[in-house]
N, C-alpha and C positions, 0 to 999 in steps of 0.2 A: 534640571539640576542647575543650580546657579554659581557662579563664578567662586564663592565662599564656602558652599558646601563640600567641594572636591579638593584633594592635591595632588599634583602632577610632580613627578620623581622621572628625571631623563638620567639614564645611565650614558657616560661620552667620557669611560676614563681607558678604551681599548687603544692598542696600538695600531690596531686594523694594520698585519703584515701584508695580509693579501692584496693591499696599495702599494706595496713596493713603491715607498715613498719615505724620506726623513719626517716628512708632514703629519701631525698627528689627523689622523680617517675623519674625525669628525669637523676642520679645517680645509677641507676640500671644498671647489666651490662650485656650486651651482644656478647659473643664471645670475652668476654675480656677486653669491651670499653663505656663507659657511653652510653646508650642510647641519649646523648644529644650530645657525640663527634662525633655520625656516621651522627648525622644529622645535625652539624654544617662541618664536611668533604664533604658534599655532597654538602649543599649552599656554600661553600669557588670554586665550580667547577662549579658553575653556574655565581656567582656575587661577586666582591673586595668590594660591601657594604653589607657586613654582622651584623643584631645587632640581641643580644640576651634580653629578658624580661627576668627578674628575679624578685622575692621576695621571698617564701619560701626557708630556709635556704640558701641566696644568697651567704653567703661568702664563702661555702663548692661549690656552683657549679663555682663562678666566680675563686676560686682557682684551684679547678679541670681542668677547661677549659684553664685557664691558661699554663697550663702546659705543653698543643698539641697545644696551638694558640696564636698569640701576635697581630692579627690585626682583632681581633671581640673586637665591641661597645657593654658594657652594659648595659642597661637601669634598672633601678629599679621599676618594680611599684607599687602605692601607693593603696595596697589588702586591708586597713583596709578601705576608704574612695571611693574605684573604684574598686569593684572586680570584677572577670572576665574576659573573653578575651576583652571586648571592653574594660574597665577599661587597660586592658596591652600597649593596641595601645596608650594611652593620654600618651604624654610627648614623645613620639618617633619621631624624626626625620633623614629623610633618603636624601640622595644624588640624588637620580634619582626618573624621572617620573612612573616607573611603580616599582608595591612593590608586591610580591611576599612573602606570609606570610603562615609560615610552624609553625607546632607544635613541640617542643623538644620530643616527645614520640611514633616518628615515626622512627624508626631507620632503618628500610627497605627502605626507600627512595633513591633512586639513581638520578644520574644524566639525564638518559636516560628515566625516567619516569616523568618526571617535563617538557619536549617537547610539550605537549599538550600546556600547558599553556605559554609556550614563541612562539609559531608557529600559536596560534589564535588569532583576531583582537575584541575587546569586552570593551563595558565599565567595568563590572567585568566577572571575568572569575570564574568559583567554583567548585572543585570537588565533585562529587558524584558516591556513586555503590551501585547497593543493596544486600541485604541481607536477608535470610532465617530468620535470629532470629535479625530483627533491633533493639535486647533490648539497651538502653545505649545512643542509637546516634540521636541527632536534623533529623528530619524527614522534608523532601526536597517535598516540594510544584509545581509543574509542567506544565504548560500549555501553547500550543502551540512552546514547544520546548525552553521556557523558566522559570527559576526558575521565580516563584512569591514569594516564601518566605520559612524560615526555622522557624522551628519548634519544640524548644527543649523537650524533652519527658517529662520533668517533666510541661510545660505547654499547651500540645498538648491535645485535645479531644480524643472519643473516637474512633471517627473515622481515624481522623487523627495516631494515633496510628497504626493504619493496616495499614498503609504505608510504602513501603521495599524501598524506595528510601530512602537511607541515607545521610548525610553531609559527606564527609571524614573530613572534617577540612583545605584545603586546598585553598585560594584563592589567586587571581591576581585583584589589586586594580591599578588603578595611585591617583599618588600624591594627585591628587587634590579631589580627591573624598573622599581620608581617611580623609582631612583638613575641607571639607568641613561637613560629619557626622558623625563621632568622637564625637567631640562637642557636637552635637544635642541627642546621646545617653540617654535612660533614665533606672531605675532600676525597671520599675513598671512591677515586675513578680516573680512568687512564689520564687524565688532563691534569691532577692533584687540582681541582679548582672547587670550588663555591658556587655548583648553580642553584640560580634563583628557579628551576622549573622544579628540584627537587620540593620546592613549596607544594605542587601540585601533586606528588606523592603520596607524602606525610597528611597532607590533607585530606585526601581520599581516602587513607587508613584508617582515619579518625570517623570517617563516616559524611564526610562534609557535600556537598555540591560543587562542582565544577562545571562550568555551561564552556562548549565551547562556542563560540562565535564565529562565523564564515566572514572575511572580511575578501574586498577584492585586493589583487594583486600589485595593484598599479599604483593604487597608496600606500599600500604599506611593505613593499617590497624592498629589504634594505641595501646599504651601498657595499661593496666589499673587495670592489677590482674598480679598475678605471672604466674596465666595459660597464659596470653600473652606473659608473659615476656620467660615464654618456647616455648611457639609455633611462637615467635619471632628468635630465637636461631635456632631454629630448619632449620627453612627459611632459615637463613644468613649462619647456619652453610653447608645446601646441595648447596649454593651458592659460598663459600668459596672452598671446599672442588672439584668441578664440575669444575671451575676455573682452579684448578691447578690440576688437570688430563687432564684438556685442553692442558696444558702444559708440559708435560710429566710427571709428576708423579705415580707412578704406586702406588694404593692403595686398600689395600685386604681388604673385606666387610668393604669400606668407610662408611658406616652408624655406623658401630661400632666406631667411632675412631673421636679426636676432636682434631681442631685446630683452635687458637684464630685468628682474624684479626690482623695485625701486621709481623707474620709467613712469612716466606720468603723461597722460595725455589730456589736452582740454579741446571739446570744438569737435569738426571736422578737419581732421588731418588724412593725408596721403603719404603713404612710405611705400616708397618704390622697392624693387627686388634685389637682393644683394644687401641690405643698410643692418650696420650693427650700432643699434642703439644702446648706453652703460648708463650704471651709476644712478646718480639721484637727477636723471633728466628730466623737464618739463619742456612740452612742445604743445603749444594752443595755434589752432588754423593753420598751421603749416603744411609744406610741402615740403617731403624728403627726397628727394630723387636718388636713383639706382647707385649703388656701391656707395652711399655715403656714411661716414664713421659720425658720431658725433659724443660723447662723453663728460657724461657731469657739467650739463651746461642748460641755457633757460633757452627756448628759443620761440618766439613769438610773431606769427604774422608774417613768415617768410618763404621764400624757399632757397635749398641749400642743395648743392651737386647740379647734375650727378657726380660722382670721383669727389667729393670735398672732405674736408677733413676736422670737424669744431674739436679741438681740444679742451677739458677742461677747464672750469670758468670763467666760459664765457657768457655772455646774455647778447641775443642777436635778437631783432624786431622789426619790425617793417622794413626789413632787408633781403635783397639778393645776392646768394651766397655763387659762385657760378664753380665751372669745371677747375681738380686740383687747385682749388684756393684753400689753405690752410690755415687757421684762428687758431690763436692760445691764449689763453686768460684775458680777453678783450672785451668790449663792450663797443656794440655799431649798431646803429639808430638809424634807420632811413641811408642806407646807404648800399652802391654796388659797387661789388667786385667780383667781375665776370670769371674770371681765369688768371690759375699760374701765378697764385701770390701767397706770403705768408704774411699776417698781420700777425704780432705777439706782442703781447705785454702793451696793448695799448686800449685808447679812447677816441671814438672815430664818431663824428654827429654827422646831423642830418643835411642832405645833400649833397655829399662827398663820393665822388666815384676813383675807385682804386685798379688803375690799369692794369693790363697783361703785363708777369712780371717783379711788381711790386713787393719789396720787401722792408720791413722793419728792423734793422740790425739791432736788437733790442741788450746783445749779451758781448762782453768785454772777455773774456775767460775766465772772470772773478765774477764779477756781480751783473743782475740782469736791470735794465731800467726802461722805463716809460715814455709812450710816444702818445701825444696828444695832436688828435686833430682836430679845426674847428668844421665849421659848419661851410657848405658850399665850396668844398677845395677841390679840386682838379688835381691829381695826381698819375702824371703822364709813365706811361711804359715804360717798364724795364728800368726805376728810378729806386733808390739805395735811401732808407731814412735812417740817418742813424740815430741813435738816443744816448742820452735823452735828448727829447726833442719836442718842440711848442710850434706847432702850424696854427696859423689863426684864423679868423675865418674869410671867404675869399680868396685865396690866391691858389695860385696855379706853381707847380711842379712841373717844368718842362720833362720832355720825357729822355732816359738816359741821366737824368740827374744823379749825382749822389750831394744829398744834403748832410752836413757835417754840422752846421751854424746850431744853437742853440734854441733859437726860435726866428722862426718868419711871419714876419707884419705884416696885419689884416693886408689887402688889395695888392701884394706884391705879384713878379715873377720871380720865381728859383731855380736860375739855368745854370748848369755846367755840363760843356762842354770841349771837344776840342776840334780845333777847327779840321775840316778832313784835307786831305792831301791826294792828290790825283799825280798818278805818273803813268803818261802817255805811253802806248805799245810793249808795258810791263809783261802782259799776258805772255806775247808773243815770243819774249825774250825769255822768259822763263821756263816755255814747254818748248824752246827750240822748234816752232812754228814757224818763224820766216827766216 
């Protein structure tokens, strides 16, 4: 089935309380990324008609969403007077005959998991798996290899209750079947709400087919407490992670060590144990060493740590990053700095080594500004550069300096000091020694 044929409808307008959260549930992030952007990434590879239901705090996810996508439909809907998943369906329409309706709080979803239901023939298609502890989830009715109906926990018997066939949330409608009972939906059940599985009722009444589909756990098992929202992470993150040792990366006790979706690797790269890699990183041939942070930054041809810190962008390349040295929005080419520095808000070329110590004084309490260094500078220990500031290329930074001047002239030295002062048999006098 091809991208045109289908349309994909994600319902993401709950409040998900069981997040005990201000945050609207499908805003929570995983590996970096809204639980709602990994599962509109996934429908954007299945189907070009993408819509999202929204109500609770709609203009925080419809901005959010905004930001990774410019060809997903909104829909708003109307939770005070239709609440509910069938309540989300009223007012949606879609481009194609079959509809394809996913939950925002499923963020393990993939493309190659969603095959069952584009590869069977059914008037509705619906996911189910079961489970050991079905507390939580509408309880799937079964007979002769067809669903007869679903069952949400807060209005199931007690028998019904003992049933580990679960709903995933997951079904495959055409067009005409959501137009025709949508509509007909009623609220008479302890919740007063609109569900969408009462489709699967009405349906069966009519005499229709219902296939249920066995899907596994681990993708489509949705988020609903923080313990999901970890044991969700946890998933993506040996997924992510499994991926790119496919690829050649080499990575020492990869359970220790995290890296967000987004992450980008080129080459053979080495990430030491402990390292939490963010954001939209790229790292080609390098070397990460143990407990290094690094975030939204390019890093090319280097190695950085152990204990270092890249802040956000930066772009580092042919460089050695060493022990507790800290970068922020910087750019360093061919260049070392072993330990115990913070370079910020600056530009550092090639051949320049940055002593034990080293700091950029780059921020006034108001504004922040830029430190340029050229090429071949010697920058001695424990020396203070305040900005803004122009080093050029050649010269040396005594060490202890604090540089204040504006810029320093190719082949200089830049020493301040103060002369030391010795006073003989101080010790003595002072601990009452002699």
């Amino acid at each position: 089935m091809n991208r045109d044929s289908i349309s994909i409808v994600i319902l993401a307008a709950g409040k998900g309380s069981r997040m005990k959260s201000p945050k609207a549930k499908v805003l929570h992030t995983v590996c970096g990324k809204e639980m709602l952007y990994h599962i509109i990434k996934t429908a954007r590879e299945v189907s070009s008609d993408v819509t999202v239901v929204v109500a609770h705090q709609k203009e925080a996810v419809v901005e959010q969403m905004g930001r990774y996508f410019d060809d997903i439909n909104f829909v708003t809907q109307d939770a005070q007077n239709f609440p509910g998943t069938g309540g989300a369906m009223k007012g949606v329409v879609v481009k194609n005959e079959k509809v394809l309706v996913l939950n925002g709080d499923m963020p393990l979803v993939v493309a190659s998991s969603l095959e069952g239901f584009l590869n069977k023939s059914s008037d509705i298609i619906m996911s189910i798996f079961d489970l050991q502890n079905p507390d939580g989830y509408g309880r799937v009715i079964i007979q002769n290899d067809e669903a007869q109906k679903i069952v949400e926990q807060k209005d199931a018997s007690a028998d019904e209750l003992k049933i580990t066939t679960v709903n995933a949330g997951i079904y495959l409608f055409s067009k005409t079947i959501l137009e025709k009972y949508i509509p007909l939906l009623k609220n008479d059940n302890v919740q007063k709400e609109y569900y969408l599985t009462d489709v699967i009722s009405m349906a069966r009444a009519d005499g229709l087919k219902i296939t249920p589909l066995l899907v596994d756990e681990e993708h489509f098992k949705g988020v609903n407490s923080k313990k999901d929202l970890s044991d969700s992470e946890v998933l993506m993150q040996n997924k992510i992670k499994a991926e790119w040792m496919e690829n050649g990366v080499i990575m020492q006790l990869p359970q220790t060590i995290y890296i967000e979706e987004g992450v980008v690797f080129e080459g053979e790269c080495i990430v030491e144990n402990g390292c939490r890699i963010t954001g939209s990183t790229l790292i080609k041939e390098s070397h990460i060493k143990a407990h290094s942070v690094i975030e939204d930054s390019i890093i090319k041809n280097s190695d950085i740590g152990p204990m270092a810190h890249i802040r956000p962008a930066s772009y580092i390349e042919d460089t050695h990053i060493g022990n507790f040295v800290e970068i922020k929005k910087s750019s360093l080419k061919s260049v070392k700095a072993g330990h115990l520095s913070y370079i910020g808000d600056s530009e550092v070329n090639e051949g320049t080594n940055i002593g034990a110590g080293v700091i950029t004084c780059n921020y006034d309490g108001i504004k922040k500004y830029k430190t340029i260094i050229g090429k071949n500078v010697f920058v001695g220990s424990d020396s203070q550069l305040v900005a803004p500031l122009i080093i050029e290329d050649n010269v040396m930074i005594a060490a202890g300096t604090t540089v204040t001047s504006g810029k320093i002239e190719s082949g200089s030295l830049a020493i301040s000091r103060v002369d030391i002062r010795t006073i003989k048999g101080f010790y003595f006098k002072f601990f009452c020694k002699k």
